[in-house]
N, C-alpha and C positions, 0 to 999 in steps of 0.2 A: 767572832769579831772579825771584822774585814781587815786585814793588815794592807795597805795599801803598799804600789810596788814602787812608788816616787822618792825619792830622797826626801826626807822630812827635813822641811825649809825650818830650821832652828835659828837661822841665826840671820834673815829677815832679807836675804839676799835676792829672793825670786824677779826683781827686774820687772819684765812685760809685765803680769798680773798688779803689780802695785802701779806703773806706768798709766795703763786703761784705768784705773781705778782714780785715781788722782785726777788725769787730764776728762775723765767720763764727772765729776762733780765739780772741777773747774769750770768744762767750758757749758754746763747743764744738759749731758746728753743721757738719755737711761740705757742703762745696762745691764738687765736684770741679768742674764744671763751668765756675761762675765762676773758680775758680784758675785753670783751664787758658788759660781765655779771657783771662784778668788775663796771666800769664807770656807768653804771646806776645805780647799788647800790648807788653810790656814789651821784649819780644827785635827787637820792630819799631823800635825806634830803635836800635838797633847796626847801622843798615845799611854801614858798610864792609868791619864783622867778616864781614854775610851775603855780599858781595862777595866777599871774599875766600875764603871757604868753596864759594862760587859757581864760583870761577876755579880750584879747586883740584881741583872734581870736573868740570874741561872742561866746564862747562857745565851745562846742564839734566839732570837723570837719565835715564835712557832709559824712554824711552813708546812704549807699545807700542800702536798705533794698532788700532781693530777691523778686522779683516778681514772677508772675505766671509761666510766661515764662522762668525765668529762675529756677524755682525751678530742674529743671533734672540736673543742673548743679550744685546744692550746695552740694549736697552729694559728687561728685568727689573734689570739692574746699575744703571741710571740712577734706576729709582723707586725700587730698595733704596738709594740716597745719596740720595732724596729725603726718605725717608723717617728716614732715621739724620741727618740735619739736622733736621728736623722736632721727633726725640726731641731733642737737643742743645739746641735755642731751649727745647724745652717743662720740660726737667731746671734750663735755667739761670734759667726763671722761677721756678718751683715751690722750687728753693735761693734766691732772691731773695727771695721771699713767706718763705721760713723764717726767714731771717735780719732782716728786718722784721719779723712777728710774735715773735721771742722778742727783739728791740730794744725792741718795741712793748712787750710787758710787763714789762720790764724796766726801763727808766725811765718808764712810766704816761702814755706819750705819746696815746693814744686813736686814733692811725692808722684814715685813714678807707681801706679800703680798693678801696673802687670807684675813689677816688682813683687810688688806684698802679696798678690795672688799669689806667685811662684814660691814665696817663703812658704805661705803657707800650702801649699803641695809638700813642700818637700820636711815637712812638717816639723812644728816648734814643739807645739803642747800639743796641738792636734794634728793628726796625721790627715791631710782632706781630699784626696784625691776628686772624687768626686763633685763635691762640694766646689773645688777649685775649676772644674771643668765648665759646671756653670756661671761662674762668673767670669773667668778668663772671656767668653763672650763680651761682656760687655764693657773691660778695660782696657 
């Protein structure tokens, strides 16, 4: 069972996440990505339910370790989950920036934007170095 290494948000305090979540079906912008990421946050603090669901399926699911034969193949499998992380960080910025700029002109807040870049470098939930480097271009 995965124990996750976040504080288990029990007591509904998590802020940003509930923020996007709200102002993302307020102002009708899609989010899938932060939802996603929101709802297992969320399912992170049920851990005796995940226990129990843990104990139910004997344990861990079955993993199929690479073999010999397939070892030429896990280097490509490894950069393709590098890379589909990559898109995920880059989908949940890019919905984050949407959901602040239609915030942004919505109540006439003047949001500075290299700002939020820079938050997120210096990271909240996500740590984005990279991710940041690319858009710092163009705010």
């Amino acid at each position: 069972m995965v124990e996750d290494k976040v504080v288990q948000d029990v007591d509904g305090t998590e802020g940003t996440g509930i923020w996007y979540q709200l102002e993302a079906v307020r102002l009708h912008i899609p989010a899938p990505s932060l939802t996603t990421a929101h709802s297992v946050r969320l399912a992170s603090a049920f851990r005796v339910d995940r226990k129990i669901i843990h104990e139910a399926f004997g344990g861990q699911f079955p993993v199929q370790k690479w073999s010999e034969a397939k070892s030429d193949r896990k280097a490509a499998v490894l950069e393709s989950l590098r890379k589909a992380v990559y898109a995920v960080f880059l989908a949940s910025f890019v919905e984050g920036l949407n959901i602040i700029n239609k915030a942004d002109k919505a109540n006439h807040w003047s949001v500075n934007y290299s700002d939020v870049v820079q938050i997120g470098r210096d990271g909240c939930i996500i740590r984005a170095d990279y991710i940041t480097d690319i858009l710092a271009e163009h705010f």
